[in-house]
C-alpha positions in Angstrom: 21.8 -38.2 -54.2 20.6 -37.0 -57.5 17.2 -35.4 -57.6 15.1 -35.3 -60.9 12.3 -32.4 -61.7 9.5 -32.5 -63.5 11.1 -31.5 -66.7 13.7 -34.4 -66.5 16.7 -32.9 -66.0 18.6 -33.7 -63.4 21.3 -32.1 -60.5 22.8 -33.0 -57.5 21.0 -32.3 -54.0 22.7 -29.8 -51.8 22.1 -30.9 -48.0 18.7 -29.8 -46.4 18.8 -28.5 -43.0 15.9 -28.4 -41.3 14.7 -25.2 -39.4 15.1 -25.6 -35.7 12.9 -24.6 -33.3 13.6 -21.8 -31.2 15.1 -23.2 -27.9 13.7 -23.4 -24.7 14.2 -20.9 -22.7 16.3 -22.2 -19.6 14.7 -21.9 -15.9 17.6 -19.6 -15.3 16.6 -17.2 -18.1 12.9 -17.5 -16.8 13.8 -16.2 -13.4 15.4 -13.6 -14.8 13.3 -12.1 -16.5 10.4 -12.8 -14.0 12.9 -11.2 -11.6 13.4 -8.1 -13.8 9.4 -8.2 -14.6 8.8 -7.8 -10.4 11.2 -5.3 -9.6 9.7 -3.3 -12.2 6.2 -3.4 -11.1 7.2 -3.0 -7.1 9.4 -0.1 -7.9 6.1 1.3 -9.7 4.3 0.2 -6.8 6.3 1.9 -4.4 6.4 5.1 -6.2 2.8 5.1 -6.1 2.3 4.3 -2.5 4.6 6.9 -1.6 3.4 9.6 -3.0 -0.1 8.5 -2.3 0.8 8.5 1.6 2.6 11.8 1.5 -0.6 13.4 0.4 -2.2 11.8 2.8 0.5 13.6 5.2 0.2 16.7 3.4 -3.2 17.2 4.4 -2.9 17.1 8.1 -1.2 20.1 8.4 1.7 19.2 10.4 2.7 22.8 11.1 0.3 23.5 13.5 2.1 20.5 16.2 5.3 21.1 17.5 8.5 19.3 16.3 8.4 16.1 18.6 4.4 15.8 17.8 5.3 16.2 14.3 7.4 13.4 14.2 5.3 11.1 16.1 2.3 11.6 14.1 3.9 10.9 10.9 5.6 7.7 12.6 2.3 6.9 13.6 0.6 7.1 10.1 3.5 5.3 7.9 3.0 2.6 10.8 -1.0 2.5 9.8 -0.3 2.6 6.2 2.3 0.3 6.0 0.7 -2.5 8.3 -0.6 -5.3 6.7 -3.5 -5.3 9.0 -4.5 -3.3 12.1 -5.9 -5.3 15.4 -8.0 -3.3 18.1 -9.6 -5.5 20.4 -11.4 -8.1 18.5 -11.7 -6.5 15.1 -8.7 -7.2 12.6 -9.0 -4.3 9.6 -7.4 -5.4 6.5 -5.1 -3.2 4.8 -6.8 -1.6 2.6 -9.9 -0.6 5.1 -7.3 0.8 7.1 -5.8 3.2 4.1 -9.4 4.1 2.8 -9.8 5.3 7.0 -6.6 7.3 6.5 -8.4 9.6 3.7 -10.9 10.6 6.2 -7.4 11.9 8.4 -7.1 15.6 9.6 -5.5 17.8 11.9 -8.6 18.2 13.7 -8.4 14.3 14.5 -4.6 14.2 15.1 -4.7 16.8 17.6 -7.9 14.8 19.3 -5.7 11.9 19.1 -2.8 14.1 20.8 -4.9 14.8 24.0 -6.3 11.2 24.8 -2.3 10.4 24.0 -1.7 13.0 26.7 -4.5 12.0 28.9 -3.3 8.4 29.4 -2.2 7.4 32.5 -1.1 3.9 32.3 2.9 3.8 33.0 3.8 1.2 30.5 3.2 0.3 27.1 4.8 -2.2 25.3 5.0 -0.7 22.1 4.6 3.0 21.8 4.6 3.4 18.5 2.4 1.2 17.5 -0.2 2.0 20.6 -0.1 5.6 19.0 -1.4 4.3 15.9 -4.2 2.6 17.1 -5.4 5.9 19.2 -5.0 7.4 15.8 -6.7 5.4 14.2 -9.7 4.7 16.4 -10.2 8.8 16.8 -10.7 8.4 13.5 -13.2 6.0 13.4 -15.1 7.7 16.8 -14.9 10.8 15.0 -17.2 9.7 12.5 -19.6 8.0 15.4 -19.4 11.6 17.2 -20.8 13.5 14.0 -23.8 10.8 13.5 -24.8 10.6 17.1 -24.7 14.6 17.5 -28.0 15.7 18.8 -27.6 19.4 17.5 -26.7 18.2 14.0 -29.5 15.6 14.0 -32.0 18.3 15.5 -31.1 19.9 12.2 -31.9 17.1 10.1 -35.5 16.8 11.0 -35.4 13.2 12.2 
């Protein structure tokens, strides 16, 4: 093969190669790195959630329960935050109404929740843990209904 330029002179042609495109990534490298991409972003995740929830645990001043209550409660409320949605009766709360209820959590409430715990006379329930949640979690919510429907603080109000 002899090329010849535009000023007639004349050499021989070295071989062209021609770029290649950058291969394909395989489906194995894909999951990989999709792999690595999610582990990344859960661990983050996870970070986040836990130290949002032991702020949330901070603030109910566990101190004030004794040892066995202490560890109930905080059962209780990892259960709560951790559930991907809460069922009482014929109301389903999806995750994330059930962690913006958490904020509005106290020791006031827990120790409410604590006496109607103590108060219950029923011999067996199923799932203990899980029905201390939901007392938790509905003195919550009634907590809330008891401030509203207050007659002294609505006297107040001038309604």
């Amino acid at each position: 093969h002899i090329l010849t330029c535009q000023n007639r002179t004349s050499a021989g042609v070295g071989t062209a190669y021609q770029d290649l495109p950058k291969p394909h990534t395989s489906k194995k490298e894909k999951r990989k790195k999709e792999k690595s991409d999610t582990e990344r972003s859960t661990t983050v995740e996870r970070a986040r959630e836990r130290a949002e929830l032991d702020h949330l645990v901070r603030r109910c001043e566990f101190d004030l329960f004794e040892p066995e209550e202490q560890t109930v409660l905080r059962d209780a409320i990892t259960w709560l935050y951790y559930c991907g949605e809460l069922t009482i009766g014929p109301c389903t709360y999806p995750q994330l109404q059930v962690r913006e209820t958490l904020w509005r959590l106290n020791w006031e409430v827990l120790d409410c929740a604590l006496a109607k715990l103590r108060e219950n006379d029923k011999t067996a329930i199923r799932n203990t843990l899980v029905y201390t949640a939901k007392v938790v979690y509905s003195t919550i919510l009634e907590r809330g209904c008891d401030t509203m429907l207050n007659p002294v603080i609505n006297r107040g109000k001038g309604r």
